[in-house]
N, C-alpha and C positions, 0 to 999 in steps of 0.2 A: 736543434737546440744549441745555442751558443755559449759558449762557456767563457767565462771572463774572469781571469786573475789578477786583484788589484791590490797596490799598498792602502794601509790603514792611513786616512791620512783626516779626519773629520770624525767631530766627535760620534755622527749616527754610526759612521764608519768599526768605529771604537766598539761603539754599545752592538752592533752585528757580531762581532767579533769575540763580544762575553758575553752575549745571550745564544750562541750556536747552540753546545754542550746541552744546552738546558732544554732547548729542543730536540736534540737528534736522539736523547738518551729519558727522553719522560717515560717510555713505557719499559725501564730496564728497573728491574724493582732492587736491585742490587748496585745502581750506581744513587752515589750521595756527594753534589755538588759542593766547593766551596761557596761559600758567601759569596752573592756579584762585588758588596764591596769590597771585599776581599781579593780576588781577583783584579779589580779597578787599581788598589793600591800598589798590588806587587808591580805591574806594566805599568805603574804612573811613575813621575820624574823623580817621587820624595822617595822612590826605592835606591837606598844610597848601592847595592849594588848596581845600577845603571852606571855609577861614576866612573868604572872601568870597564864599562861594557856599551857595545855598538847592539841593535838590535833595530828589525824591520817585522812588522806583523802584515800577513798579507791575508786576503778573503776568498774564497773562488766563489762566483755569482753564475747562476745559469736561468735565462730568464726573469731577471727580476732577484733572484728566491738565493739566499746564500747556503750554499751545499761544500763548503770545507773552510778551511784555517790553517794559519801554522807559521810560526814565527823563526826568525834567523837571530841569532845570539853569536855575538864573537865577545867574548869573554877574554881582556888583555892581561888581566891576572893570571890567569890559566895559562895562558900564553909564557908568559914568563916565569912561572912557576916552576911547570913541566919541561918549559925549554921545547915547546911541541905545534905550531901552528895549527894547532884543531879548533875548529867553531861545531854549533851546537846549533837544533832544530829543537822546538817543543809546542804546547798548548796545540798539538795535531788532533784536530777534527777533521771525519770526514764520510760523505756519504759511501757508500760501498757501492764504489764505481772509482777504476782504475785510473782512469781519465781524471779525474780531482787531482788523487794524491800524485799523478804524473806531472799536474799542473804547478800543483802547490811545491812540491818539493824542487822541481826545475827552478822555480825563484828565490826561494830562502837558496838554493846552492848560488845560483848567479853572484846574490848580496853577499854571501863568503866569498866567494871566488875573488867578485871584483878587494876583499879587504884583504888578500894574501892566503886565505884559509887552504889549507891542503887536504882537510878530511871534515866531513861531518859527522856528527856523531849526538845521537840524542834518543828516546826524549830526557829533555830539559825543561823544567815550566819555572823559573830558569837557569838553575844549577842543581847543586846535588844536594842544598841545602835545603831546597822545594823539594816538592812532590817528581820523580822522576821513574821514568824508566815503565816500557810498555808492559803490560798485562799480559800473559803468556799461558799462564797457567793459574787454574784457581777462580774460575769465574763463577760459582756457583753462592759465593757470600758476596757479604756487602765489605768493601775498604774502613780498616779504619781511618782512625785522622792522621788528615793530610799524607796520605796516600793513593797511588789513582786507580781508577775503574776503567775500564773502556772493552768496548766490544771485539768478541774474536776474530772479526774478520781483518780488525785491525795491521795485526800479525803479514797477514798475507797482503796488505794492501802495501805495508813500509817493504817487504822483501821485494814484493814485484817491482820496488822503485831501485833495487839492488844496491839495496840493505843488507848487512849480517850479522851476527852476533859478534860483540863484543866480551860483552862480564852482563851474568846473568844475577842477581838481586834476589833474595830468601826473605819470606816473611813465616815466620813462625807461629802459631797459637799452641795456647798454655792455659791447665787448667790451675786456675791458683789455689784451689782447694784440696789438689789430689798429692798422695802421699811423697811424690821425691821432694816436695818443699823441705820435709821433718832432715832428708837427707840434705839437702843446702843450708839448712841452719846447724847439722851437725859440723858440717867443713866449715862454716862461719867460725863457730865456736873454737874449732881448732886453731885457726888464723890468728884469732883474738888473744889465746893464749900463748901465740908465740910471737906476734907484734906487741909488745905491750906498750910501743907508744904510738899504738893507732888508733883515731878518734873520726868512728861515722856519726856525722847529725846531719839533721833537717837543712835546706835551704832556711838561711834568716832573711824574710822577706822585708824585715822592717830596716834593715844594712845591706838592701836590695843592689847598690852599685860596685860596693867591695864585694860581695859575694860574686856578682858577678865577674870582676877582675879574676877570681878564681878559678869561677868555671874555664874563663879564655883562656887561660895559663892551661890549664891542662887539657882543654881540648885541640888548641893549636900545638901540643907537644903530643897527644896522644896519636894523634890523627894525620901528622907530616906523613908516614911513608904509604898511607892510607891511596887506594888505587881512585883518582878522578876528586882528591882532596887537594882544596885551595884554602890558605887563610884567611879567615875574616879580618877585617879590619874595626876599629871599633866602632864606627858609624852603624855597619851593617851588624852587627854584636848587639848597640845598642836599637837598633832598629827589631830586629828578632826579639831582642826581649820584651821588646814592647808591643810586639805581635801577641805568645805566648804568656807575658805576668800573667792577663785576666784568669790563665787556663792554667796556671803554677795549683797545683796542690803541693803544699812545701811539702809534707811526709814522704811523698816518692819524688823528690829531687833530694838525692843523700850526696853529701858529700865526702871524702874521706882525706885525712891527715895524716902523715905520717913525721912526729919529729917538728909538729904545728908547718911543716912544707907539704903545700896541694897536690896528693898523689891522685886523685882518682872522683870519678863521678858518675851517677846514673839518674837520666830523666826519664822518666815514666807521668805521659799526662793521659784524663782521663780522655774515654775516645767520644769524644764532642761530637762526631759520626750520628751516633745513636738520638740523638737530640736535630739536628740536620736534616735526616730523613724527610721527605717529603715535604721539603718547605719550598720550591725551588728558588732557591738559594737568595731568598730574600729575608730580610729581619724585621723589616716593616710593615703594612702597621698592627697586624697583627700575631706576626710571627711570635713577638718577644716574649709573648705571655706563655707560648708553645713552650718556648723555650726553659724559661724559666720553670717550670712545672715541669717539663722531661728529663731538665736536669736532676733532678732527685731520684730518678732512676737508671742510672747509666751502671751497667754491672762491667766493664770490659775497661781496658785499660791499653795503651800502645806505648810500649817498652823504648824510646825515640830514640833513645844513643846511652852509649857505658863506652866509657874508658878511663884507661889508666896513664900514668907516663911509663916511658918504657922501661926508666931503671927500677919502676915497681912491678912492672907485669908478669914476675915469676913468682909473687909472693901472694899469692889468692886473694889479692883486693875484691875479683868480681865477684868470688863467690860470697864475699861480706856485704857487697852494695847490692846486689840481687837477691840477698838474704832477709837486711833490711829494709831494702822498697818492697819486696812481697807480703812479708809480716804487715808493716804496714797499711797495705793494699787490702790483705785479709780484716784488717780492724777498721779500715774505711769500710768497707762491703762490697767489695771487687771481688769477682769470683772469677773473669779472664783475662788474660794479656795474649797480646802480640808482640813476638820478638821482631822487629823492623826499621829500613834494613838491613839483610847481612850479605855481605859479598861473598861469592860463591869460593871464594878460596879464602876467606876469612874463617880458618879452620880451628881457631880457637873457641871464637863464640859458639860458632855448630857446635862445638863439643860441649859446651856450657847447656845451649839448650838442649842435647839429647840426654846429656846429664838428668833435669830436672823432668825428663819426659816427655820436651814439646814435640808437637808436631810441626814437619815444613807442609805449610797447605795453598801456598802460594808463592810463582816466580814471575820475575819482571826482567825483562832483557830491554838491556843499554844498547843502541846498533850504528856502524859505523858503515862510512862510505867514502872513499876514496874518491875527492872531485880528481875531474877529466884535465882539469889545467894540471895537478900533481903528476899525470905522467908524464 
């Protein structure tokens, strides 16, 4: 049986290449695809991060019948950011057979190699602002949103391509009903009476662009010395937002001021996961009515990002925006979250979530590889 590695280069080529996943993973009762459009749009040209980034998607074919995946990312911001010639691999599928991922990964390194790349390093589907980083541990639930699933054999198929670990990734689950909450709104409380010109509120959806300008401001400050963080620009700012509004519940997007200057922020959206399930990953033509009807029962929630700037991060910001996006969350009728995710020496947050009780119930490891032209 002849095995064939080829570039993405034709739109069936394309649709191969987003409908793999949807196949290789239909009898895994815990993985829950993105939307094909979804998908379609992130790898299409209006994704303004493509504007500084090089990328090749390749297929491996074996008779006919497509049996892997997996794309090459050089990311020129990253580049210059870090000061680091690393390029990035992601959206890896693959049958479990050594031989694939031997294939596929030989090429996405080639298409680095030949662009100066010195290390690979991923997954990426296609930064860190995606869905990233492999499944390790924790395979017995379902992903929330926009986080990945993938089989454990997976694990073994990137190391045998001599693969290793990098920075391992923590997803946390929280019961939002149980008792250390009363103890996160007592430290809230303290906070409050000793900033007294600090003011949390809701995201204003309807001042949806200046609100925005706020989030960037403190997210591109909180998150600079952040490991594998690049800044958005505002193309891609305003592009994510426009991903995301539909999925904004303003109540768990709090923002905080300190002195009316942007200290601090926590998104928390509902986990659209639970709605998704078994649709494979289409919205048409009768998906939308699924949808609309499951969304009224979504109980779980995914904690997306919280920060602060740094000249405020001694002063118990998080515990006041975790405070009130839970409270919140309790008055919506959310009764879980995921804290996700957190970097394994992000030893703040861990301390935040053991605080309120969560548990880490799932890791994802980043992995890195030294190309042959770097020695």
């Amino acid at each position: 049986m002849t095995l064939e590695v080829r570039r993405v280069e034709t739109r069936q080529d394309l649709r191969a290449f987003i409908d793999l996943p949807y196949r290789l993973h239909a009898g895994d009762p815990h993985w829950i695809p993105l939307l094909r459009m979804e998908v379609r749009k992130i790898l299409g040209s209006g994704n303004p991060f493509w504007s500084h980034a090089d990328h090749a998607c390749f297929l491996a074919v074996r008779d006919g019948k497509t049996v892997g995946r997996i794309a090459a990312i050089v990311d020129y911001n990253h580049i210059r950011f870090h000061d680091e010639t690393v390029g990035f691999w992601g959206f890896f599928e693959s049958i479990e057979d050594p031989e694939v991922a031997d294939s596929l990964f030989a090429e996405a390194e080639d298409f680095l190699c030949a662009r100066g790349v010195h290390a690979s390093r991923g997954p990426m589907n296609p930064s860190t602002n995606d869905e990233c980083g492999l499944l390790i541990d924790g395979f017995d639930t379902p992903p929330r949103l926009m986080m990945p699933h993938n089989p454990p054999y997976y694990r073994d198929l990137v190391e045998h391509c001599g693969y290793g670990k990098i920075k391992d990734l923590y997803a946390y689950s929280y019961d939002i009903t149980s008792e250390p909450l009363k103890r996160l709104e007592r430290l809230s409380r303290r906070v409050r009476n000793h900033e007294s010109s600090l003011i949390v509120r809701p995201i204003n959806l309807k001042d949806f662009n200046r609100e925005l300008q706020h989030v960037l401001d403190i997210y591109n400050s909180a998150w600079e010395k952040n490991w594998g963080f690049v800044p958005m620009d505002d193309d891609e700012v305003l592009y994510m937002a426009k991903r995301l509004k539909p999925l904004v519940e303003p109540r768990l997007l709090q923002l905080a001021f300190i002195e009316d200057e942007p200290a601090g922020f926590i998104m928390s959206l509902p986990d659209y996961n639970q709605v998704l399930r078994g649709l494979d990953g289409r919205l048409f033509p009768l998906n939308l009515f699924k949808i609309l009807i499951r969304s009224r029962h979504i109980d779980a929630l995914r904690v997306f990002t919280m920060g602060t700037k740094p000249e405020f991060r001694t002063r118990g910001l998080d515990a006041v925006l975790y405070g009130e996006s839970f409270r919140a969350a309790l008055d919506l009728g959310y009764k879980k979250a995921e804290f996700s995710w957190i970097l394994e020496d992000n030893y703040l947050i861990q301390k935040v979530a053991d605080m309120v009780g969560a548990d880490r119930y799932k890791t994802y490891r980043i992995y890195e590889r030294m190309l042959k032209e770097a020695a």
